[in-house]
C-alpha positions in Angstrom: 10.5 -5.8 26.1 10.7 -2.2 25.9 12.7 0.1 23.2 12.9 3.3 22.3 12.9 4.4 19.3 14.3 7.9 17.3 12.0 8.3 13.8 14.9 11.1 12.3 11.8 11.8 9.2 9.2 11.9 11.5 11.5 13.7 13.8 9.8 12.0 16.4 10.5 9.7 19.7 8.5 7.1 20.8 8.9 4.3 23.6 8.1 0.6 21.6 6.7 -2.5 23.4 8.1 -5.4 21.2 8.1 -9.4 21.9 11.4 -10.9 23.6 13.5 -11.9 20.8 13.0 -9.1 18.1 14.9 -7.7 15.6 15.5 -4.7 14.1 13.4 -5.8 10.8 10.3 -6.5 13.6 10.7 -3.2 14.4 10.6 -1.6 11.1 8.0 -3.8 9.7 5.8 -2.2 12.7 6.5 1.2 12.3 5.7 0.2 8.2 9.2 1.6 7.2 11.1 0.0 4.5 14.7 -1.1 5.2 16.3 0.8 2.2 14.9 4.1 3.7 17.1 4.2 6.8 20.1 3.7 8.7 19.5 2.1 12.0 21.6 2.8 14.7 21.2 0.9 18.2 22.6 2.2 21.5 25.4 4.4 18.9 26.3 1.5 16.7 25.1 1.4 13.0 23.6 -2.0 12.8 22.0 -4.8 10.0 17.9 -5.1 10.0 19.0 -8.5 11.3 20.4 -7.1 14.3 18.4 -8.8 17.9 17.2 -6.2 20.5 16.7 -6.0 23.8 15.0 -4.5 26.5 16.1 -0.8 26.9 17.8 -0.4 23.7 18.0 3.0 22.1 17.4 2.6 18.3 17.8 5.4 16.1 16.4 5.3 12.2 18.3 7.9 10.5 17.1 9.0 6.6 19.2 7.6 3.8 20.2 10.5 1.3 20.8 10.1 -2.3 21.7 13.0 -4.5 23.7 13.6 -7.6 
């Protein structure tokens, strides 16, 4: 299967080749990017790292921002 994937702090794109049934935390755990750092957001819908994908999703990890 085949995603493609927005990295907002890398402010890069890149097209993914996962297995069939993986998940958002698949993903992450291959780019080595930590759950609490972003947002992910698949074909315009903020999702959960449990979230399933599939072939020709558009996943977007957006930065979390903290400030006081």
């Amino acid at each position: 299967m085949r995603v493609k994937v927005f990295v907002q702090r890398l402010r890069e794109t890149r097209v993914i080749d996962l297995k069939e049934d993986s998940r958002i935390e698949d993903l992450l755990k291959m780019l080595r990017i930590s759950a609490s750092e972003v947002v992910p957001v698949r074909n315009g819908v903020i999702v959960t790292e449990k979230e399933l994908l599939k072939d020709g999703d558009e996943v977007r990890l957006l930065s979390v921002v903290s400030g006081g």
